[in-house]
N, C-alpha and C positions, 0 to 999 in steps of 0.2 A: 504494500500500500504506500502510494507518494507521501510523503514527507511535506507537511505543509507550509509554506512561507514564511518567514520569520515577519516579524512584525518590524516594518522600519523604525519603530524606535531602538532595535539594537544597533547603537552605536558602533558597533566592532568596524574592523578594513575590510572585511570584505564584502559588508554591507556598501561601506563608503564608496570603495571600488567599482561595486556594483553599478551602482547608480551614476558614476562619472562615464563607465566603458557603454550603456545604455544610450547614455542622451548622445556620446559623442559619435557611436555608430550612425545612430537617426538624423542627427550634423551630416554626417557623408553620404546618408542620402536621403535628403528634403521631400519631405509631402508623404512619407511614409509613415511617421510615428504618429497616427490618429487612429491608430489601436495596437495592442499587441500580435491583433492577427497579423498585421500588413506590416509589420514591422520588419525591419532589416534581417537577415540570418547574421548573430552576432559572432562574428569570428577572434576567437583567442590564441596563441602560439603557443608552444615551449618548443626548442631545442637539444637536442642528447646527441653525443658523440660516442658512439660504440667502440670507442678504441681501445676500452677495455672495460673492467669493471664496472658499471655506472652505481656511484655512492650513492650513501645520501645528503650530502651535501646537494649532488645532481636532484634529488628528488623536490628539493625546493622549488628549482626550473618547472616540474609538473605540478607539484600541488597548491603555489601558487595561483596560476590560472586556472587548475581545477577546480579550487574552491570558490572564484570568483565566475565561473562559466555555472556551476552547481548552481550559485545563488541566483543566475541571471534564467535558467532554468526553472527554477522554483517561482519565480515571477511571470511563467506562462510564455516567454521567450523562445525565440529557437537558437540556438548556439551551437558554435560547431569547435570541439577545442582541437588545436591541431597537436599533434607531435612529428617533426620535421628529425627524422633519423637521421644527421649529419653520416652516413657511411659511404660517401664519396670523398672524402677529407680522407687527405694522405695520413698510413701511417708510420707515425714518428719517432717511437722509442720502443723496445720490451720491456714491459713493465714486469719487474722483479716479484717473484716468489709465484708466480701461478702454476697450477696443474699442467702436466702437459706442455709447458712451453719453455725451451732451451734457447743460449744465444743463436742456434741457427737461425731462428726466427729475424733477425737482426737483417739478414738480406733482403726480405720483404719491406724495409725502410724505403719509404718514399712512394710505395703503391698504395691505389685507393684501396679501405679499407675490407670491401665488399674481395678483393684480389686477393687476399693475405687466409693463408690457411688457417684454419681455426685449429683449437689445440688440441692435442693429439688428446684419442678417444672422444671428442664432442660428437652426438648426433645432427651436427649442422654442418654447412656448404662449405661458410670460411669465415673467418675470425667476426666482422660486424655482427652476422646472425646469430652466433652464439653467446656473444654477450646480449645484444638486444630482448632474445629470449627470454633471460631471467628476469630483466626490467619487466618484459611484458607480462611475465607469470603475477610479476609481484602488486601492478598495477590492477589485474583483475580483482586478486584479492583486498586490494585497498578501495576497490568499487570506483575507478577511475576509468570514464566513457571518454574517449579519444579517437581520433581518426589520423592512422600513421602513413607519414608521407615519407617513403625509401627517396634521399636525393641520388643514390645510385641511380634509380630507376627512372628519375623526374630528367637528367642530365642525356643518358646514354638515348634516350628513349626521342631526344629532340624536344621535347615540348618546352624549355628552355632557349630553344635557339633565336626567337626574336629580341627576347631581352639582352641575350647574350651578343648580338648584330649589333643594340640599340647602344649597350654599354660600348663596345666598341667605337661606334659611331661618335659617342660624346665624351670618349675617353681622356681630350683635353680639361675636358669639364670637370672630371673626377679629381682629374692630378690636382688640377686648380686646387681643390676643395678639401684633399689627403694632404698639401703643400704647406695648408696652413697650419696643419696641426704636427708636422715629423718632426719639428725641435721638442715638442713636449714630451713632455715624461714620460719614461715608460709607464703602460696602464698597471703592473705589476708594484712599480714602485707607486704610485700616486695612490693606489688602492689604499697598499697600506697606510699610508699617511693621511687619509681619511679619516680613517676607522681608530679605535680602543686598538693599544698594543693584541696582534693576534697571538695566538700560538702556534707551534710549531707544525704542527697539524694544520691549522686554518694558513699560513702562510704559504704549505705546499699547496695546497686546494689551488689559492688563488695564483698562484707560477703554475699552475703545470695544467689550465685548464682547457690546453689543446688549440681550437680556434683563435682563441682570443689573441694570441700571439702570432695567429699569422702574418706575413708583409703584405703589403697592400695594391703587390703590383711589380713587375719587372719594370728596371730603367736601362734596361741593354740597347742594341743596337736601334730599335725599333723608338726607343723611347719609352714614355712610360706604356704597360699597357696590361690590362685588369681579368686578362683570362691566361691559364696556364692552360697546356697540352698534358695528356698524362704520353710517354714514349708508346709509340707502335707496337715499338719492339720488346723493351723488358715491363711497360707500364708503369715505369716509373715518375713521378715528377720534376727530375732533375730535367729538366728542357727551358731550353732558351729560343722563344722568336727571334728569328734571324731576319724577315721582312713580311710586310703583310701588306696587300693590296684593298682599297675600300671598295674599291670599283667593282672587284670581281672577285673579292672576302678571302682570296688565295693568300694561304699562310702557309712561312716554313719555317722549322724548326731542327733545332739541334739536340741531342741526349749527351749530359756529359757523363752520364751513368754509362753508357753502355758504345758512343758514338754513332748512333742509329739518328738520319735525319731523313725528313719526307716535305712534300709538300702538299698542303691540303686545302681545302673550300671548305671553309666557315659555315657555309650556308646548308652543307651536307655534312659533317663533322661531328659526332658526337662522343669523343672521349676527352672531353677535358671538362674545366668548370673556371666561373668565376671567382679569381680573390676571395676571400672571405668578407672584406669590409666595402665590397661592393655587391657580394652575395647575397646577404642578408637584409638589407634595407630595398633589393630587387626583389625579396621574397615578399618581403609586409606589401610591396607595393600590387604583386603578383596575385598574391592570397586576401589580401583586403584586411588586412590583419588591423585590428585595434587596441587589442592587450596584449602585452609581451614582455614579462621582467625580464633582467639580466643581472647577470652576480657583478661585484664590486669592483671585478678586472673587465667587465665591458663598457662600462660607466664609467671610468674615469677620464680625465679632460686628452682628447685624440685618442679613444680606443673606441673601439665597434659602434656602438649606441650613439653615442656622442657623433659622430662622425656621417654614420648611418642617418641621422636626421636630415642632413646635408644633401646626401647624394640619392635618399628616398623620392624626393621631388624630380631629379632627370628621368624618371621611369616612374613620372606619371603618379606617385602617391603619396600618401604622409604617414609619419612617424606613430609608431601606436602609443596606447599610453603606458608606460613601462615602468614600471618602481623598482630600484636597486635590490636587489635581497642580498643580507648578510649573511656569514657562512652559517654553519653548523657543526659545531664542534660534539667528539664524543668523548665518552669520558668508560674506563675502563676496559677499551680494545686499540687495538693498534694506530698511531695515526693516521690521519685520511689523506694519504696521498693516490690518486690515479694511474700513476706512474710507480708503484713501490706496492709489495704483495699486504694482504693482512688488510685489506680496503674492507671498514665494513659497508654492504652494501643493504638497498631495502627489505631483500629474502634474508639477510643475515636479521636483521633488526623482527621482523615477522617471525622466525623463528623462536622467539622466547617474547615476544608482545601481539597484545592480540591488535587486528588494522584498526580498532576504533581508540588505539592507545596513539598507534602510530600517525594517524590522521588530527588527532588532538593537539600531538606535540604542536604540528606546521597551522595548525587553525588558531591556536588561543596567543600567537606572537605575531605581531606586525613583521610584513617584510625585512625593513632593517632593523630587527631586531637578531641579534644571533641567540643560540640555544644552543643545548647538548643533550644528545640521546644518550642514556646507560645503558652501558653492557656491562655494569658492576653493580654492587649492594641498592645505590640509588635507583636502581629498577623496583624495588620494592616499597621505597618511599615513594615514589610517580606515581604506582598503584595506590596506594593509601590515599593519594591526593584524586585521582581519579575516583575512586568509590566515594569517595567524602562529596565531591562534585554529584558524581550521578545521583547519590542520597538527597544531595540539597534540590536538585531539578523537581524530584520528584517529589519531594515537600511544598514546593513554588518557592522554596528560598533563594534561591541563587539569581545575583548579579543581571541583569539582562544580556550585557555584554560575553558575561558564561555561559547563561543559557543557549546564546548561540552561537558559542565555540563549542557547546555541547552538543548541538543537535547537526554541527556540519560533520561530527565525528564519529557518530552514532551510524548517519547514513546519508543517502542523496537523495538527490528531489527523485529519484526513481524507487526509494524505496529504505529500509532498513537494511545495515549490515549483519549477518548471523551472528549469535553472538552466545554466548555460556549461559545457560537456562540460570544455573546456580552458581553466581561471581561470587565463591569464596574467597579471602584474602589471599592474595598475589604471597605473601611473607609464607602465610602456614601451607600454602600447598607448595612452595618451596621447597619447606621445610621438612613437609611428609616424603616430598620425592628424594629427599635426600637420604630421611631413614630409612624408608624400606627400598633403597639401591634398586627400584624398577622392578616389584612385586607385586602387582597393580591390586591383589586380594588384601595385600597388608595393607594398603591405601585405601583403600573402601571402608577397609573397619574403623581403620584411623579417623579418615573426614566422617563416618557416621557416628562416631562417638561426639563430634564437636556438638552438635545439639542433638540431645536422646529422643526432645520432643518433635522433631523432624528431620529425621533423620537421612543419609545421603542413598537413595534407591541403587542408586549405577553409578559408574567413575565417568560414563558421556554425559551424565550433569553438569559436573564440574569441569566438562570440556569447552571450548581449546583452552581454556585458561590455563587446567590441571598440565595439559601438554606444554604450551607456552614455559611455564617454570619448571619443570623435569627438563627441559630441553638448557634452560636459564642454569641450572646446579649444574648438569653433565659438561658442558662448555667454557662456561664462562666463572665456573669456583674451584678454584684449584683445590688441588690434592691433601692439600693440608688444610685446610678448611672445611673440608668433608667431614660429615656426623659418621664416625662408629659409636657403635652403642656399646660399653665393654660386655665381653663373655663371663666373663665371672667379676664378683666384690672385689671390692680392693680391700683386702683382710687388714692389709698394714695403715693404712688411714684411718677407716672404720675403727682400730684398738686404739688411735692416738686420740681421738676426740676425747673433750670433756666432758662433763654433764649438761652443759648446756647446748653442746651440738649436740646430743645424742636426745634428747628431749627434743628438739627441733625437729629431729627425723622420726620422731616418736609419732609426734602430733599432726605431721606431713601424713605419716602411712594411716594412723588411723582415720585420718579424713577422705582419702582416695575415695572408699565407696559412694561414701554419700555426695561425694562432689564431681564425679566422673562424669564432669563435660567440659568442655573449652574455657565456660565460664566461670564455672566451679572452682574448675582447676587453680584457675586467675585469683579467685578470691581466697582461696586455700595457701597457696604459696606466697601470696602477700600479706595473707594473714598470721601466718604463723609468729612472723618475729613480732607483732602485734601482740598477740597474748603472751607470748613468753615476757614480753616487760608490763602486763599488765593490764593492757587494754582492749577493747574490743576488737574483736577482727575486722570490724566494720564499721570504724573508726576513722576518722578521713583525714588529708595529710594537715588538715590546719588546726586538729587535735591533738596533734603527734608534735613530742621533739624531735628533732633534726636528726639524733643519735640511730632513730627508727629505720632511717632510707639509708645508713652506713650497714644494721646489722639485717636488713633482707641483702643489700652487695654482697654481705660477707655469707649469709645462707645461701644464695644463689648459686655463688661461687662454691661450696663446696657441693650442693647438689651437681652443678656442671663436673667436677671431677669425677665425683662418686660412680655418674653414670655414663660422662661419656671421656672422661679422662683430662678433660681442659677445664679452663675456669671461664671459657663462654662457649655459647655454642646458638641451636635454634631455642626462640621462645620456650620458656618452661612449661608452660601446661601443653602446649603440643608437642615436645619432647617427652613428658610422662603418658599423655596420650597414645603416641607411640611404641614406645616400651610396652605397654600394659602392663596392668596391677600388679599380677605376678610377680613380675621381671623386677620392678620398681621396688616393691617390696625385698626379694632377695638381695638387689644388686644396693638396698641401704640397709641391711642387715637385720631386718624383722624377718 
């Protein structure tokens, strides 16, 4: 069932958004906006380079405009969101650590990417399609509707070639206009000097983000001139125009890759492509495009965007409306470089989150705003922040602005995302997947003890979430961090305590029965050091001296030993949960 409308009073950007990429399509074409039937088809871009990995840093390029095409959808709109597969763009480096792929791959430098073999063992054609793939898996399951355009296929195919004649034709006009901006900065340095010190991670993002660094043109014999050949013979891009005729579009060229030169008609010719920063403001103008961000390295003063404004006009169109987005930084996995192995990408991140977490992150932050995804402990606090959110929705307590970063992440105007019948907390089914090492029967008993009074039917209840954090423990918590539960007492602790631990463990075990649930559990193990000085178990902390919250640390800490040899581990009542009575019982010495 559709997803209905937000109410324009939520302030959020992508409302705002909304509403500017609306009125300004209906500007480009007059007399149509006197209803939503007759209204423009509202066209949105992203960008993606399959040259390898696509991050998620990249995934900002798509959700983005998808969240702003969604809203403009939910407002009875037709909207068309594009994804422009860059896998005509040469490729330029191997990037380190991937499956399958060795320096041989190094020879393939400088073919388009659609040419280059994919890595050994992939079920795809050649290196673009098998990266592109996983982007595309990962997008369905984020519920992202797109329409992908191969520029392999837009290029080879000729439908290209007037634009391509036309750039020619006005190629004085470009230089002009590329002339003004080659003393400035590189967009790489100027990025940075934008923006908050990045880190080391977001500084490779923005160096190494492929396009954006292209040059903007051969100034060889010819002069300047805005289209490369890829070679006849090896397909390389090392080629230099050696003369080209307007009259009759004949071009030759030279390969200093391989010495292979031809001469060819333009007008019949379909292996090469336009520059990049002639490429791109030819596509907005081509595609009708009206929303289109770009990350920090295309916006900065003479890089792509900036420049692209300029040269959108000799080909006939205008600049879309475009907002910078800031990177995306992670936190507990390996740097985000594109170029450099251990890239986490959006299947990496799906893997241990469910897509309405993943879609939350990129909805509830303003473009230039940066963020970070965990792959470490803070996966667990995000969860806690996201149930606390969906609890407050469905109270009507939340923010308006929340509410509708909550309902872009939940689902689309086409519908609801699937989701976990029963979201138990992200922490305790961690925590269970931890204990029972992928027992899935000792998990069942475990999550249905959490409440006796409803208790858990099947472990596809608690799915994908339950999957989601098994997958979260086995990856991404190392080896030492792993819950073992011990096999036998520790006899030698157990004889050293005094009377007053041993009372503490007294009044622990006799309470298990009657408290064996989640909750119970909670009030029983924070109770105890409570009565042992005197007080109610059910007492609350601004009853209590201070001395109370030092000697539950010190109880805790030796329940962590007792049972699982450290002095922290998963939450106590789902770690006794765990264990069972029994166990809990023998392994403190009742």
């Amino acid at each position: 069932m559709p997803i209905v409308a937000q109410s324009t009073e939520t302030t959020d950007w992508v409302s705002r958004f909304a509403d500017e990429v609306i009125e300004e399509s209906e500007r480009r074409a007059p007399g149509t906006e006197s209803s939503v039937a007759t209204a423009p088809v509202v066209v949105v871009a992203s960008g993606l380079s399959p040259s390898g990995p696509i991050h998620l840093g990249n995934l900002r390029e798509v959700m983005t405009p998808h969240l702003v095409a969604d809203e403009i959808r939910r407002r009875g709109h037709q909207v068309r969101h594009l994804i422009s597969w860059d896998d005509y763009d040469r490729y330029r480096k191997v990037p380190a650590g991937l499956d399958g792929v060795d320096d041989t791959w190094a020879e393939h430098i400088g073919k388009p990417l659609t040419s280059v073999p994919a890595p050994r063992g992939s079920a795809y054609p050649n290196w673009a399609e098998h990266f592109k793939a996983a982007m595309i898996e990962s997008l369905a399951e984020l519920g992202v509707e797109f329409d992908g355009i191969s520029q392999t296929a837009q290029y080879t195919s000729g439908v290209y070639r007037e634009q391509i004649l036309h750039a020619i034709e006005h190629r004085a006009d470009i230089d002009a206009i590329l002339e003004q901006y080659r003393t400035k900065k590189a967009p790489a340095a100027a990025a940075k000097k934008q923006q908050k010190p990045l880190d080391e991670a977001e500084v490779e993002a923005a160096e190494g983000s492929g396009a954006a660094a292209e040059d903007d043109g051969s100034s060889g014999t010819v002069g300047y001139f805005p289209y490369k050949p890829y070679c006849g013979n090896c397909e390389k891009d090392l080629t230099t125009v050696t003369s080209y005729v307007d009259d009759t579009t004949e071009l030759s060229y030279t390969c200093t890759a391989c010495g292979f030169a031809e001469t060819v008609r333009l007008s019949e010719f379909n292996r090469g492509k336009l520059v990049w920063k002639v490429d791109w403001p030819m596509r907005w103008a081509y595609e009708g495009v009206v929303f289109e961000p770009s990350g920090v390295d295309h916006s900065s003063p003479g890089s792509s965007f900036q420049v692209g404004g300029q040269i959108v006009g000799i080909f006939g169109g205008k600049q879309p409306i475009g907002p910078m987005y800031a990177f995306v930084g992670i936190s507990g996995m390996a740097k985000m470089s594109s170029s450099k192995g251990g890239v986490p990408t959006p299947g990496d991140a799906l893997k241990i989150m469910e897509p309405q977490i993943l879609r939350w992150l990129y909805a509830r932050r303003r473009p230039n705003q940066s963020f970070k995804i965990a792959f470490d402990q803070e996966i667990q606090r995000l969860y806690d922040e996201w149930d606390k959110l969906d609890a407050k929705v469905a109270e009507g307590a939340a923010l308006p602005a929340d509410v509708a970063a909550h309902a872009r992440a939940v689902g689309t105007a086409g519908g609801e995302l699937a989701r976990t019948p029963r979201p138990l907390p992200y922490r305790t089914l961690a925590s269970v997947a931890d204990i029972t090492a992928g027992h899935q029967d000792q998990a069942l008993r475990i999550l249905s003890d959490l409440d006796p009074e409803n208790p858990l039917a099947a472990l596809d209840e608690a799915r994908p979430r339950y999957d989601k954090a098994e997958a979260w423990i086995n990856t991404h918590v190392p080896a030492d961090q792993r819950t073992i539960v011990r096999e036998e007492a520790d006899a030698e602790l157990l004889k050293s305590l005094d009377e007053a631990a041993r009372q503490s463990l007294r009044l622990l075990v006799d309470g298990l029965a009657e408290n064996w649930s989640l909750d119970g559990l909670t009030h029983l193990v924070y109770g105890v050091p409570k009565v042992q000085a005197g007080f109610s178990a059910d007492a609350t902390p601004k009853e209590l001296p201070p001395e109370i919250k030092t000697a539950q640390r010190t109880f805790f800490a030796l329940l962590y030993h007792l049972l699982v040899g450290r002095d922290t581990g998963p939450r106590l009542p789902t770690l006794l949960l765990a264990v069972g009575q029994e166990r809990v019982r023998a392994l403190l010495g009742e």
